[in-house]
C-alpha positions in Angstrom: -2.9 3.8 40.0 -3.6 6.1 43.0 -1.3 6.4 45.7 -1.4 5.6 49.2 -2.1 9.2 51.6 0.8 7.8 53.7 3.2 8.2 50.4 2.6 11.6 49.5 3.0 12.5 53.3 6.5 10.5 53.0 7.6 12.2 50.3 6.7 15.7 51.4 8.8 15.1 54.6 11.5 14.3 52.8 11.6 17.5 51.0 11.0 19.7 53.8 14.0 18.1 55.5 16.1 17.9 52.2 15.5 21.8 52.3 16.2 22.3 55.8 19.6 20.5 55.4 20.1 22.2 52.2 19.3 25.8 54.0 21.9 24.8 56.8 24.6 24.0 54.6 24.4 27.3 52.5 24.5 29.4 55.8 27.2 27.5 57.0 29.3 27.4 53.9 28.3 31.7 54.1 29.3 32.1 57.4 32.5 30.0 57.2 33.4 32.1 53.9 32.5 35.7 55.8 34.3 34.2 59.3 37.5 33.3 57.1 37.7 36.6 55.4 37.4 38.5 58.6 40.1 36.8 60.3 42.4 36.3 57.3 43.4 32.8 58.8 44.1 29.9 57.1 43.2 27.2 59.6 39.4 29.0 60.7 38.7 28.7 57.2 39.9 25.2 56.5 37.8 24.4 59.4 34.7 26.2 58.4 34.5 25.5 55.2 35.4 21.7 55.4 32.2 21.2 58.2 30.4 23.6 55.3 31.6 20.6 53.0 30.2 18.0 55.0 27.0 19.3 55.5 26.7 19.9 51.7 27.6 16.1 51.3 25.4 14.9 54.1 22.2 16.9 52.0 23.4 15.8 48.4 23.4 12.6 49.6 19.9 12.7 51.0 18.7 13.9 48.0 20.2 10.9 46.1 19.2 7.9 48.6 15.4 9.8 48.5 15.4 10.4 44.9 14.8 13.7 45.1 15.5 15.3 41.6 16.9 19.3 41.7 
């Protein structure tokens, strides 16, 4: 069965944006860790880390609902 052009396009979208979102929450979680160990506080890191969490949620999560496979 052939595919649909509109398909592949869909699906290629959907990994350039699963990588962008995976890209931002790998800097972020990098930066949050290097921020936290510079300051030595408690509450940046809490902070920076947990948005680092929620990004990495928000692109595992993409990856599922698109059935993207890793």
């Amino acid at each position: 069965m052939v595919q649909p052009a509109w398909v592949s396009s869909l699906v290629l979208r959907n990994k350039v944006v699963a990588k962008r979102k995976g890209t931002v929450a790998a800097v972020t979680a990098g930066g949050a860790t290097a921020i936290a160990v510079a300051t030595a506080s408690p509450v940046v890191a809490v902070i920076g880390l947990a948005g680092a969490v929620y990004l990495t949620w928000d692109w595992l999560s993409f990856r599922i609902k698109n059935g993207i496979r890793f």
